[in-house]
N, C-alpha and C positions, 0 to 999 in steps of 0.2 A: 582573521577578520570574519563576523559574521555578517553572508552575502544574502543571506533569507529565512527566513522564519514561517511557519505555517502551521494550524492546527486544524483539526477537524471533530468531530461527534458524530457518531451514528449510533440510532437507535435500532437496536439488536432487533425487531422484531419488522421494523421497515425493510431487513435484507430476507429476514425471511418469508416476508410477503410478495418481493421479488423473484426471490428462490422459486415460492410455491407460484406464482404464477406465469412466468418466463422458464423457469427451470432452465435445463443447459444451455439458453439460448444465452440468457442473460449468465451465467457463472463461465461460458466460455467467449464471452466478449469483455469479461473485465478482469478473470482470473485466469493465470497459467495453468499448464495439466499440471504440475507439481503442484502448485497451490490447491486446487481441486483435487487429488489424490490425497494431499496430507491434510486437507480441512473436513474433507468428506470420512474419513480414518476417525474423527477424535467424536468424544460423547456428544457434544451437542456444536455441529457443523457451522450451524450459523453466529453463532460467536467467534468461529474463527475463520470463519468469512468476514463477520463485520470488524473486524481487528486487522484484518487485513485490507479492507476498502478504507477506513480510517486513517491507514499508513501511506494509500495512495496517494490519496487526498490534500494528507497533511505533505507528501513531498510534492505535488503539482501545486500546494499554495507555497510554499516557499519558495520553488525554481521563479514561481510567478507568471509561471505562463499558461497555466492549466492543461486543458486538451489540445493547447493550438500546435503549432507551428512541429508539427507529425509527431510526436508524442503519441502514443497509447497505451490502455488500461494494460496491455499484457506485455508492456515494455517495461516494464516496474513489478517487478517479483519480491514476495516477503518469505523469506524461508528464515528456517530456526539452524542455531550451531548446535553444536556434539552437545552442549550445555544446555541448550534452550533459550538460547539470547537471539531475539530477531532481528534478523540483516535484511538489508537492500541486495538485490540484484538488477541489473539492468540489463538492456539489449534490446537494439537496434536504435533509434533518436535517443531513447536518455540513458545510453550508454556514452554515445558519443558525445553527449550536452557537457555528461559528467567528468568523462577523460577528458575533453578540451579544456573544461573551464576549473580541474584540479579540484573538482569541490571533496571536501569529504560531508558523511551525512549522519546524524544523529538523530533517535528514534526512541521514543518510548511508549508502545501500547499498555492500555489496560483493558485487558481481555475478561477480564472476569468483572466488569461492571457496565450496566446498560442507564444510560447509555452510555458506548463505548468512544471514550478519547483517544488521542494520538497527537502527543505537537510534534513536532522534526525542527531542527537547527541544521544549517545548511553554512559548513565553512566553507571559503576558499581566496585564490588570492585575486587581490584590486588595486 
């Protein structure tokens, strides 16, 4: 059964305006050091920054709660498999949101267009 749905948009150059003016304040308060080592690694950073801010996004509008109820930006990790297919990770509130309440989570960036999309499907049971 699907328990939520969410999408988001971000404009590839609104992060890098962030970037250039917070620098590490602002990519180490919404991205993990993994995130930040492997976005900072690829040609053009901020597109996979903003593909991964899109991912957050689209899963805090489907849990439907957004930043509340302890949740945070570095509680939601987007890393890539052997392949290149991007997953969710979690830890610490939406780890435990997500083991309680059985969800599994589905995800599709599109990284190479600005601006950048991302909806997420949110199964679980009810």
């Amino acid at each position: 059964m699907i328990v939520g749905t969410g999408i988001d948009i971000v404009n590839i150059d609104r992060i890098e305006r962030l970037m250039t003016r917070w620098g590490t304040l602002f990519l180490g308060r919404v991205f993990t050091e993994s995130e930040i080592i492997w976005c900072q690694q690829r040609g053009r950073p901020q597109e996979c920054f903003a593909t991964r801010f899109a991912a957050k996004e689209a899963f805090l509008k489907a849990i439907g709660w957004g930043l509340r109820n302890g949740i945070q930006w570095t509680d939601i990790e987007v890393k890539n498999d052997s392949m290149g297919k991007p997953l969710f990770s979690f830890y610490r509130k939406a780890k435990e949101v997500c083991e309680t309440s059985e969800f599994r989570i589905f995800f599709s960036p599109f990284p190479t267009t600005d601006p950048t999309p991302c909806p997420c499907v949110i199964r679980g049971k009810k």
